[in-house]
ZADO-1210 file (C-alpha; in nm, 4 decimals, padded with zeros to 6 digits):
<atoms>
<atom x="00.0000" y="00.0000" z="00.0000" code="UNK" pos="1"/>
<atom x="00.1483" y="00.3142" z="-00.1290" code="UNK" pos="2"/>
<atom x="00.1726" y="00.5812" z="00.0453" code="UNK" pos="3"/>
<atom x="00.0574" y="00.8702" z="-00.0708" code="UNK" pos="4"/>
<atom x="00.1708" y="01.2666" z="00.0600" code="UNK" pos="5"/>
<atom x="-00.1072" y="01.3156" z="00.2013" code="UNK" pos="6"/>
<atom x="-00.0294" y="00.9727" z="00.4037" code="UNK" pos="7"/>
<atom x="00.2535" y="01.1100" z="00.4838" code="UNK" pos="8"/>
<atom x="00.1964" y="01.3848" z="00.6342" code="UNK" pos="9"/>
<atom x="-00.0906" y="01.2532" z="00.8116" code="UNK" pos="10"/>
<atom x="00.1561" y="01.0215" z="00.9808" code="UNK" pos="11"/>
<atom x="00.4062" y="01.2480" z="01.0720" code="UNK" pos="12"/>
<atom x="00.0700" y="01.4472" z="01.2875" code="UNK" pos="13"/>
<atom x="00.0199" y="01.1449" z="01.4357" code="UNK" pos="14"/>
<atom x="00.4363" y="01.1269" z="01.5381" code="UNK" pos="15"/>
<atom x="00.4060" y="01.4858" z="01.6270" code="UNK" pos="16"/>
<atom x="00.1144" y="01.4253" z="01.9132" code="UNK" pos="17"/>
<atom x="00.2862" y="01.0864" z="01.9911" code="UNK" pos="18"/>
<atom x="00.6324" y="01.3467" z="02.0877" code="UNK" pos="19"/>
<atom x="00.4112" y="01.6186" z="02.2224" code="UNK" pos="20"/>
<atom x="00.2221" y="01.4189" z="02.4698" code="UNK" pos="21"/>
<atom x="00.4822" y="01.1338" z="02.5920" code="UNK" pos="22"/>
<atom x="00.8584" y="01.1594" z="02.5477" code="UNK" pos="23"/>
<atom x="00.8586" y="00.8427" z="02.7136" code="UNK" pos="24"/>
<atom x="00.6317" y="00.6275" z="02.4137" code="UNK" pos="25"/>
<atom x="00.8224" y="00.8178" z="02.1753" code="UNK" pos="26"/>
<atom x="01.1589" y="00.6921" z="02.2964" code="UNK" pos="27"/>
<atom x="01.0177" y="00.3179" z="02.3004" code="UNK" pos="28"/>
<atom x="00.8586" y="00.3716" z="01.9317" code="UNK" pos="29"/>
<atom x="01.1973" y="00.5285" z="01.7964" code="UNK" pos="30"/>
<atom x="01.3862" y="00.1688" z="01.9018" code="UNK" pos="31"/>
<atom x="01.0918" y="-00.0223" z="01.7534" code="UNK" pos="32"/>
<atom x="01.2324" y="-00.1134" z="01.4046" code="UNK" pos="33"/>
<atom x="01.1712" y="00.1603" z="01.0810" code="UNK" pos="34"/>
<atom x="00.8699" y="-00.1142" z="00.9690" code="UNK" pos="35"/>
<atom x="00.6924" y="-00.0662" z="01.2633" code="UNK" pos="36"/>
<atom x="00.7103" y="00.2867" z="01.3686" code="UNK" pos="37"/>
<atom x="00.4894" y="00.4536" z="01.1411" code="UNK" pos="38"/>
<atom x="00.1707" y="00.2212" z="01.2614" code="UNK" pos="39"/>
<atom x="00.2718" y="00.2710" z="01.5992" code="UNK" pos="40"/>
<atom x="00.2419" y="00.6168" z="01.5869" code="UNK" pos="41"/>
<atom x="-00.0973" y="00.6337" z="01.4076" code="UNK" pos="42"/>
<atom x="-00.2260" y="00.4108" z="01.6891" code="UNK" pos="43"/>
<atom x="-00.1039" y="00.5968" z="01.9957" code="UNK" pos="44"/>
<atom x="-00.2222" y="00.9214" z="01.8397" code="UNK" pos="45"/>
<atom x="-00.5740" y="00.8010" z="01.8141" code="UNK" pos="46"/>
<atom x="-00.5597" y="00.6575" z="02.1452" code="UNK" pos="47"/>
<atom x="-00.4316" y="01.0078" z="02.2805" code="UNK" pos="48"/>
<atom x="-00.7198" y="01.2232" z="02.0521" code="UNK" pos="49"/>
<atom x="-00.9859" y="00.9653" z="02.2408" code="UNK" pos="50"/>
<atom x="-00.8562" y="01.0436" z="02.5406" code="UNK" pos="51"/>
<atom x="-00.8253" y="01.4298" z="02.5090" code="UNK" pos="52"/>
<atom x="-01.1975" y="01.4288" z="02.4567" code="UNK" pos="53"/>
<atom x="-01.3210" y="01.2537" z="02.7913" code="UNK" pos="54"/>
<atom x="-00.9738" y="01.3670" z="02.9841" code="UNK" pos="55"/>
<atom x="-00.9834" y="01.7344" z="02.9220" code="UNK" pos="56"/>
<atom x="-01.2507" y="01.8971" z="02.7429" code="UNK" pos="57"/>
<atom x="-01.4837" y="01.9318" z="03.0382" code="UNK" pos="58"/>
<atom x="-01.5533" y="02.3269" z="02.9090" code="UNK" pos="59"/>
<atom x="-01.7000" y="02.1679" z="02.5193" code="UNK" pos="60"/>
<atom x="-01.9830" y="01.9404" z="02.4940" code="UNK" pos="61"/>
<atom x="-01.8078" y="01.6566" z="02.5422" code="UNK" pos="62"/>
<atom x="-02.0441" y="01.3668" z="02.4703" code="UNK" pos="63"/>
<atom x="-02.1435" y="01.5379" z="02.1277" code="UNK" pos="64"/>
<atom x="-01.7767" y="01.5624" z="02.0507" code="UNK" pos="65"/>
<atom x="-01.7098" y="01.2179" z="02.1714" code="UNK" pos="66"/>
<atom x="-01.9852" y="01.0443" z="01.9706" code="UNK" pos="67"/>
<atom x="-01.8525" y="01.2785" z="01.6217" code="UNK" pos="68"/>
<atom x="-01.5546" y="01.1021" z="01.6889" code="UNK" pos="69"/>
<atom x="-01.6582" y="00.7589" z="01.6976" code="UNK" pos="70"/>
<atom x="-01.8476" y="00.8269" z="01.4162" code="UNK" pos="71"/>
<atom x="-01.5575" y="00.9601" z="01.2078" code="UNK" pos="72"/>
<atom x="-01.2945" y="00.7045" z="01.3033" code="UNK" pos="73"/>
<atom x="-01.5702" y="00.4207" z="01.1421" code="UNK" pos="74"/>
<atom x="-01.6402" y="00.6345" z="00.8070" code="UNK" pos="75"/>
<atom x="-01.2150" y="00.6454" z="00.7871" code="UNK" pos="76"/>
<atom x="-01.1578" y="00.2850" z="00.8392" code="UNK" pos="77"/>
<atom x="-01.4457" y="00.2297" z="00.6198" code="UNK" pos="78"/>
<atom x="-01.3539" y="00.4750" z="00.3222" code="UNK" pos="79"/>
<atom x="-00.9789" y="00.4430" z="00.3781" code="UNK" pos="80"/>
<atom x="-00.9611" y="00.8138" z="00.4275" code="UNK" pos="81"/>
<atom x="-01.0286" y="01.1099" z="00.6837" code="UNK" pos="82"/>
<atom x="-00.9575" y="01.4619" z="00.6441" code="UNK" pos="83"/>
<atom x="-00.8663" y="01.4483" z="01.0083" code="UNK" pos="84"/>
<atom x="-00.4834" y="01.3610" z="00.9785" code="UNK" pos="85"/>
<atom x="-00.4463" y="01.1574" z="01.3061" code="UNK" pos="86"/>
<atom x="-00.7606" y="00.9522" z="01.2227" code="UNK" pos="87"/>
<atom x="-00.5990" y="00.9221" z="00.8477" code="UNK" pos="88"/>
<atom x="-00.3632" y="00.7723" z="00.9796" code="UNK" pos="89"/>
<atom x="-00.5629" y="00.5727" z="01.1986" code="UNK" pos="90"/>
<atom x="-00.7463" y="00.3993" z="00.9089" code="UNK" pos="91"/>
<atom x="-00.4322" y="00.4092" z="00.7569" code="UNK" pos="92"/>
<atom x="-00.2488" y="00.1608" z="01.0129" code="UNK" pos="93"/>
<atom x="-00.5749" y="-00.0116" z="01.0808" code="UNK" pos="94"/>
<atom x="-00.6418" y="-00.1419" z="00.7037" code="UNK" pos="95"/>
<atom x="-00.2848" y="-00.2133" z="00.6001" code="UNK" pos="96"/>
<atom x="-00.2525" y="-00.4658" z="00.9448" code="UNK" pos="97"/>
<atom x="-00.5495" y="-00.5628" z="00.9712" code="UNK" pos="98"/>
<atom x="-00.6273" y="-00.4063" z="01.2782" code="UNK" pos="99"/>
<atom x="-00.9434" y="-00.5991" z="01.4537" code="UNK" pos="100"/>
<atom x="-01.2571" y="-00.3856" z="01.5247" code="UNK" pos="101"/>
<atom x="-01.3759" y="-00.5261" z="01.7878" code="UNK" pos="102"/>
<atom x="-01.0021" y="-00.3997" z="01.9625" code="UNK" pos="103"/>
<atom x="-01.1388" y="-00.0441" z="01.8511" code="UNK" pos="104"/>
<atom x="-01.4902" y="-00.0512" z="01.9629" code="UNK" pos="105"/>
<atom x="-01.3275" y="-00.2083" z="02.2768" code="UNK" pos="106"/>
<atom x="-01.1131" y="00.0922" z="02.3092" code="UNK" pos="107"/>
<atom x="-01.3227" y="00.3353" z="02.2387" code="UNK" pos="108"/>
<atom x="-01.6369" y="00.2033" z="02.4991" code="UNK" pos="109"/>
<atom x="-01.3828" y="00.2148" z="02.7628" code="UNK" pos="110"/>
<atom x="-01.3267" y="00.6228" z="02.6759" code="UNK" pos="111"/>
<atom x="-01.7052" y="00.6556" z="02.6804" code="UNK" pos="112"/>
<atom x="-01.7046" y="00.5045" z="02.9928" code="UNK" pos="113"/>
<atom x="-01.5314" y="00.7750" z="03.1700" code="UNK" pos="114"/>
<atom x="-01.8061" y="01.0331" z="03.0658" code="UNK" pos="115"/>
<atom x="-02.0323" y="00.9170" z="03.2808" code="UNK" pos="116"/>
<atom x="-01.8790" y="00.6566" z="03.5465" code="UNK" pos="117"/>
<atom x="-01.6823" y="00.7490" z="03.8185" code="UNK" pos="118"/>
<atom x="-01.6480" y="00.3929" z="04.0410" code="UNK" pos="119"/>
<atom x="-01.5987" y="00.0748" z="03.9178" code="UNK" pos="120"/>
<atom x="-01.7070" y="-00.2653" z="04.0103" code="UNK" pos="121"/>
<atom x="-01.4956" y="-00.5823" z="03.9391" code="UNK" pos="122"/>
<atom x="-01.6526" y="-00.6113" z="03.6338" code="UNK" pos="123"/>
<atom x="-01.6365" y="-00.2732" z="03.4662" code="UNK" pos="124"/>
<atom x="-01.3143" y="-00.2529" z="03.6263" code="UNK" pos="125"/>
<atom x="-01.1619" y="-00.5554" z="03.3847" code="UNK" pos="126"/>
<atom x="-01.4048" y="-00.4420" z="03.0883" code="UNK" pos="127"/>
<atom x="-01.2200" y="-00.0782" z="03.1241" code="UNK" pos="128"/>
<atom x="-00.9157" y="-00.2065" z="03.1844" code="UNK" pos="129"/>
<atom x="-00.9448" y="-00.4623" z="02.8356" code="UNK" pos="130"/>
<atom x="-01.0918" y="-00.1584" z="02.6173" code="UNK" pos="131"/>
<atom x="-00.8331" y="00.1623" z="02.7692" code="UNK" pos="132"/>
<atom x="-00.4900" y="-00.0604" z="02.7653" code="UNK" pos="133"/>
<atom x="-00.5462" y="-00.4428" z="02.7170" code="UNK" pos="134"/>
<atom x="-00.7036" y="-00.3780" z="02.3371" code="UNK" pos="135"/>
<atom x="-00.4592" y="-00.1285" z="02.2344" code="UNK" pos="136"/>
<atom x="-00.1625" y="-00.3186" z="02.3284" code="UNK" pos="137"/>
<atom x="-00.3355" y="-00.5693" z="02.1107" code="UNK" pos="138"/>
<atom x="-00.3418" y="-00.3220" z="01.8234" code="UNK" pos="139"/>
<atom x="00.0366" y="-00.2814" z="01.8384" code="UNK" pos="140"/>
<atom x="00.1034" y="-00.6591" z="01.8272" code="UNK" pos="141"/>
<atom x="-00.0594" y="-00.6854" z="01.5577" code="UNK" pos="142"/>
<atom x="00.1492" y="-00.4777" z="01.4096" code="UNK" pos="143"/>
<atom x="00.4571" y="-00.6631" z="01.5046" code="UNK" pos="144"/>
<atom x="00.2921" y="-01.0125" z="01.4320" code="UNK" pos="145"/>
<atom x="00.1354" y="-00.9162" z="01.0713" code="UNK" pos="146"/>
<atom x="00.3603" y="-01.1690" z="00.8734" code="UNK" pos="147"/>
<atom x="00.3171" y="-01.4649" z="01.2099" code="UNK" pos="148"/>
<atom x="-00.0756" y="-01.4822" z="01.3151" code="UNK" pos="149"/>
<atom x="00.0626" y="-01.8412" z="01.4767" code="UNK" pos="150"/>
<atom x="00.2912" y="-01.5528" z="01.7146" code="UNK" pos="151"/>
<atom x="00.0224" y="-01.3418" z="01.7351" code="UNK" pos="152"/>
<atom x="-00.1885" y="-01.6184" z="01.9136" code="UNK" pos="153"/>
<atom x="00.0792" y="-01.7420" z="02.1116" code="UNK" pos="154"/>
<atom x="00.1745" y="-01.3652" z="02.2648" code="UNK" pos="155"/>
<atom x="-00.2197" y="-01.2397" z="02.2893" code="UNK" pos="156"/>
<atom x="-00.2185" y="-01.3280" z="02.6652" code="UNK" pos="157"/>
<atom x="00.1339" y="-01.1668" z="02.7195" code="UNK" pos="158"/>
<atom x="00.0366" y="-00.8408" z="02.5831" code="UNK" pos="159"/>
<atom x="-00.2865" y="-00.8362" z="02.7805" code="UNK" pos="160"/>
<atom x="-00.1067" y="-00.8337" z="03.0562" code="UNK" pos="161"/>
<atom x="00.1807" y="-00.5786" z="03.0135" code="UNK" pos="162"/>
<atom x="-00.1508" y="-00.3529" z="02.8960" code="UNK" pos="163"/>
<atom x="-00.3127" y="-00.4268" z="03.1939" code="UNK" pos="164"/>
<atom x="-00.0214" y="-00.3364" z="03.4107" code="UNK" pos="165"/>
<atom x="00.0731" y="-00.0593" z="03.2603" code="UNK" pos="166"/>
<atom x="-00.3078" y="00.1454" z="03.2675" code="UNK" pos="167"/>
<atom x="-00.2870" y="00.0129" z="03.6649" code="UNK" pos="168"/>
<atom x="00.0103" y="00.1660" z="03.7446" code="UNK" pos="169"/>
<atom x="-00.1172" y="00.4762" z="03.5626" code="UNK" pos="170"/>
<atom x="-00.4013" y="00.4517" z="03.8169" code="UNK" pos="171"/>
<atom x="-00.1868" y="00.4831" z="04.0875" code="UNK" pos="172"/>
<atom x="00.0468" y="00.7755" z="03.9234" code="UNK" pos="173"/>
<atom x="-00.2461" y="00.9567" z="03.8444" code="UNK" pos="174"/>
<atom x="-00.4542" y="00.9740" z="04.1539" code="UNK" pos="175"/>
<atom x="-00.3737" y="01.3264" z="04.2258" code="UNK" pos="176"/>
<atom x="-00.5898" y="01.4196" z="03.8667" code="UNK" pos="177"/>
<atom x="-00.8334" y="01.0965" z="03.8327" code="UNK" pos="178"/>
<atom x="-00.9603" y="01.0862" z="04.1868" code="UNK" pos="179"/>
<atom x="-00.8577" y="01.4501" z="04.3260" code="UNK" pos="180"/>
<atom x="-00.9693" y="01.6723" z="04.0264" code="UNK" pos="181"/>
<atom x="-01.2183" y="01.4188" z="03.7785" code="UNK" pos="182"/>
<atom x="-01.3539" y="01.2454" z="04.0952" code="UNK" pos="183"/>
<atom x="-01.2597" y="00.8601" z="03.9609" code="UNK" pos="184"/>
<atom x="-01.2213" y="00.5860" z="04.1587" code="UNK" pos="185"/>
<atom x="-01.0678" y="00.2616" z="03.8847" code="UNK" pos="186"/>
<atom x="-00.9979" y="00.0320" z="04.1749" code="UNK" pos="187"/>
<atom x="-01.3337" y="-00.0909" z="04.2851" code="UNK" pos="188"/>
<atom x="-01.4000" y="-00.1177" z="04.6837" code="UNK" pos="189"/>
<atom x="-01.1265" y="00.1255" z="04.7378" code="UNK" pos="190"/>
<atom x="-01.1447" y="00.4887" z="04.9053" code="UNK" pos="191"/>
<atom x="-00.8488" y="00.7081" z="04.8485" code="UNK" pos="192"/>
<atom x="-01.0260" y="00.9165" z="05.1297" code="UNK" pos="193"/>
<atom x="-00.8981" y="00.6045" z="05.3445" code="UNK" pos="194"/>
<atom x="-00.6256" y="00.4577" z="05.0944" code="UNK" pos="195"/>
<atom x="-00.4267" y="00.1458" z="05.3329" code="UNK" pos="196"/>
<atom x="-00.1997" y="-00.0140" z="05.3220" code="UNK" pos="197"/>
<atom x="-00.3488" y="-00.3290" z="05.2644" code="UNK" pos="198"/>
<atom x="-00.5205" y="-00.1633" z="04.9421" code="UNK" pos="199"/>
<atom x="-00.1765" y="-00.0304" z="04.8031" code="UNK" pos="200"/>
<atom x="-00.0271" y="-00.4049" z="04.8464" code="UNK" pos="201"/>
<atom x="-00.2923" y="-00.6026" z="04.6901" code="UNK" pos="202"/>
<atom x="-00.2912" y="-00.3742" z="04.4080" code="UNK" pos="203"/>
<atom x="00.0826" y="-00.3885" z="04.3963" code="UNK" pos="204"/>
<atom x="00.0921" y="-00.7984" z="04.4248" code="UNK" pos="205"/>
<atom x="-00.1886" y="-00.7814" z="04.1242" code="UNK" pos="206"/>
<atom x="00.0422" y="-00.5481" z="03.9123" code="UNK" pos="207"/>
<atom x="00.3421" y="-00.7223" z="03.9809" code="UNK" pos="208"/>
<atom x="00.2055" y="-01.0640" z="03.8544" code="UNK" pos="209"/>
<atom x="00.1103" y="-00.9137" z="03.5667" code="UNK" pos="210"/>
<atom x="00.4818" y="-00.7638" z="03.4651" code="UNK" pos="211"/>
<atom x="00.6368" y="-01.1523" z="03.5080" code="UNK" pos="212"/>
<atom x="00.4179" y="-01.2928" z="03.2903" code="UNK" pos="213"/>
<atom x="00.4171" y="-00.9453" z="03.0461" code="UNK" pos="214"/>
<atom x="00.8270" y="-01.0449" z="03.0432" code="UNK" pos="215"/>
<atom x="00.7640" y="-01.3877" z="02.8737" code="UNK" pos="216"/>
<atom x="00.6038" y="-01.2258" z="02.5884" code="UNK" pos="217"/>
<atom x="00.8595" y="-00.9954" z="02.5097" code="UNK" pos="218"/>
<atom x="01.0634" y="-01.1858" z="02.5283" code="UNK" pos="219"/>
<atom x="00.9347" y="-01.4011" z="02.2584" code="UNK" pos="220"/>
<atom x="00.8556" y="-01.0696" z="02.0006" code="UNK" pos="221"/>
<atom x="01.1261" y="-01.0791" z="01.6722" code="UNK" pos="222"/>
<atom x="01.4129" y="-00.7984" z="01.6997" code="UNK" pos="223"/>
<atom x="01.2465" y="-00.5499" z="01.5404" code="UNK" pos="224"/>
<atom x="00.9531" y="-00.5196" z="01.8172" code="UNK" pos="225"/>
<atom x="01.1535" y="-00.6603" z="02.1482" code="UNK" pos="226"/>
<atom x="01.3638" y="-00.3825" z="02.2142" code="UNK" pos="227"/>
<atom x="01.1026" y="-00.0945" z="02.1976" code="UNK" pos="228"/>
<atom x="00.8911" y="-00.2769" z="02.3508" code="UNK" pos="229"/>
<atom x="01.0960" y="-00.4068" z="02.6632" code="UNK" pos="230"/>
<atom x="01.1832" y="-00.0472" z="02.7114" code="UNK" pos="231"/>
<atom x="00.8324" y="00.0681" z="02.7817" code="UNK" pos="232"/>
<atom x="00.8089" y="-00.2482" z="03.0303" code="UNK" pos="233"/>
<atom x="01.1546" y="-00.0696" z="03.1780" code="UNK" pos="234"/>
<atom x="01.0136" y="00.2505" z="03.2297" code="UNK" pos="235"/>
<atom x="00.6889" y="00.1463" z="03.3712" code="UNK" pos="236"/>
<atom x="00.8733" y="-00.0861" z="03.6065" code="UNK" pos="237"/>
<atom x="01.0566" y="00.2148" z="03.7458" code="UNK" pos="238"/>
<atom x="00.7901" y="00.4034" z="03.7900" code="UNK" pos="239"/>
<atom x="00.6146" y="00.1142" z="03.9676" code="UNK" pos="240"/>
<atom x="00.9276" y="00.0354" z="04.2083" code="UNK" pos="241"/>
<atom x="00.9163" y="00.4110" z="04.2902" code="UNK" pos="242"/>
<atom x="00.5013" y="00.3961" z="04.3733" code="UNK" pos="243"/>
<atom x="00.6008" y="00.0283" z="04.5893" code="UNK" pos="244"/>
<atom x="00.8137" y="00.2431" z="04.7562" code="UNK" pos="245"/>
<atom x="00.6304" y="00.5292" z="04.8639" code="UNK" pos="246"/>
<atom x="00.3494" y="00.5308" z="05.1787" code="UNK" pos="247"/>
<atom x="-00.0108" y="00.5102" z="05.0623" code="UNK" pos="248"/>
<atom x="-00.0857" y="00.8564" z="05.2602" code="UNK" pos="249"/>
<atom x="00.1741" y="00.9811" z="04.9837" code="UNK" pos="250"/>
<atom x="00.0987" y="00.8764" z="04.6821" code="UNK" pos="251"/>
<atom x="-00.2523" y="01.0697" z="04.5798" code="UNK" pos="252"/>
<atom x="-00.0279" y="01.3626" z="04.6193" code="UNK" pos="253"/>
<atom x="00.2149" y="01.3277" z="04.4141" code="UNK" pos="254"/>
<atom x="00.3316" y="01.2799" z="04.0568" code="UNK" pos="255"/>
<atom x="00.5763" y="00.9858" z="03.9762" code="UNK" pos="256"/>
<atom x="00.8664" y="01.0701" z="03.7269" code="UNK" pos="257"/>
<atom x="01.1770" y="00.8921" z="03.5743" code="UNK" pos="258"/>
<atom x="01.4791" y="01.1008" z="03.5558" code="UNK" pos="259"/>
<atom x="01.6486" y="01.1919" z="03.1909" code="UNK" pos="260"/>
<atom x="01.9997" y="01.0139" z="03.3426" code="UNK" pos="261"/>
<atom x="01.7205" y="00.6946" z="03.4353" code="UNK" pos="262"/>
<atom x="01.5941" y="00.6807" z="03.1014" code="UNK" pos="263"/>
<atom x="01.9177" y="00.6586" z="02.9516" code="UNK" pos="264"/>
<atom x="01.9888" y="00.3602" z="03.1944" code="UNK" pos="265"/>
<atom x="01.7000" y="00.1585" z="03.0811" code="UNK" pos="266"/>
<atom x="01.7777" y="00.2754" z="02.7116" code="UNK" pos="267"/>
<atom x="02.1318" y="00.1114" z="02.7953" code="UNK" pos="268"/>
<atom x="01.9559" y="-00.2395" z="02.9671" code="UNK" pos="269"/>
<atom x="01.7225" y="-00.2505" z="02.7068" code="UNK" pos="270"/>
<atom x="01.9438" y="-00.2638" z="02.3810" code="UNK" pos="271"/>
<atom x="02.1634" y="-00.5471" z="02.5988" code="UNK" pos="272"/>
<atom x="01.8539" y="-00.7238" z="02.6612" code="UNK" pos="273"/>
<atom x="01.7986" y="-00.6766" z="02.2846" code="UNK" pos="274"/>
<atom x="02.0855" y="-00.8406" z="02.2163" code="UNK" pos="275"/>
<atom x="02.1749" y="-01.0829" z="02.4521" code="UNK" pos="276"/>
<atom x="01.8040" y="-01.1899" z="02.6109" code="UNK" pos="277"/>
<atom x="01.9862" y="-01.1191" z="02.9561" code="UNK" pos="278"/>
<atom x="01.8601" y="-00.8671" z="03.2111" code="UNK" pos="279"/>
</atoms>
């Protein structure tokens, strides 16, 4: 599939909001081989748009804006064309690899959910959690696997669960802004009014099951993926080790960070690990 300039610039919108709005996923996508990054990009900057809308734009109608959306990311995938360049791209990435629907309507019900819903039970807890990190993760390996569907199956689960763990531990980073400011409570039963111990740990054993098993499916991804990839993993698992580390009466206060001289560190472990498998 050719692209055309108009492709092309579309995509490098989509790299543009992918740089803007994480310096962190735009490190991991720049060691993801040349083949990949293009697709990556498309997909995190429709994830970010989405997100914008139910994140940020309390002052606009929001659920008009958020249902013109859903509509327009369909018609693209469905004409192969938007003349919104990040959803261009989108449609772009999505029809080239084959991108499952259902992963997008996932996605996109999970953003609709945080209109309305501000606690979760267990089972709109997993259903956000599947739609907001699980599905797009999903997305991307499908972009790594397009020549291997036999990988793809084998490394679903795996991906599931580095999604999973990464959108928890961006519950707990983002506390101060999802519970103090937006009023959102992910976690269901707990109350960040009365946030214990005993709630940060069994959220913290959950999250840290879910990064072993994450590591056996990356470590299985071809050399072109594995490297990005396992670099994300790195800096999330900082940022975890620093939450573990910090008293529950802290944490809704304050805003986790990984240092530039850090991320150079896990830039380091994560083109050995490339290489050698070792860590």
């Amino acid at each position: 599939m050719k692209l055309t300039l108009y492709d092309e610039i579309s995509l490098k919108c989509s790299r543009e909001v992918t740089c803007g709005y994480s310096t962190s996923f735009s490190l991991g996508i720049k060691m993801l081989a040349p083949r990949h990054r293009h697709a990556v990009y498309a997909i995190y900057g429709f994830v970010r748009l989405a997100d914008e809308i139910v994140d940020t734009f309390f002052d606009q109608r929001q659920r008009e804006m958020f249902d013109r959306f859903r509509r327009d990311t369909a018609e693209a995938v469905t004409d192969r064309i938007s003349t919104n360049p990040v959803l261009n791209s989108f449609q772009w990435a999505v029809n080239k690899y084959k991108i499952d629907n259902e992963f997008i309507d996932a996605f996109l019900w999970s953003m609709e959910m945080d209109l309305d819903k501000k606690n979760h039970d267990q089972e709109s807890y997993k259903e956000y959690i599947y739609g907001s990190a699980e599905a797009v993760g999903l997305m991307c390996l499908r972009v790594f696997c397009y020549d291997d569907p036999e990988r793809f199956n084998r490394l679903k689960e795996p991906a599931r669960k580095l999604g999973s763990a990464f959108q928890k531990v961006n519950f707990l980073r983002d506390i101060g802004s999802d519970y103090v400011v937006r009023g959102r409570i992910y976690f269901p039963g707990v109350d960040f009014n009365k946030f214990t111990v005993e709630d940060k740990k069994m959220i913290e054993n959950d999250i840290a099951a879910e990064f072993r098993d994450a590591l056996t499916g990356i470590r299985k991804l071809d050399r072109g993926s594995r490297r990005g990839v396992y670099l994300a993993y790195s800096y999330y698992l900082a940022l975890f080790s620093k939450i573990r580390k910090t008293p529950p009466e802290q944490v809704t206060g304050r805003r986790f960070r990984i240092s530039d001289g850090r991320k150079l560190l896990l830039l380091l472990k994560a083109v050995i690990f490339d290489i050698t498998g070792l860590i």
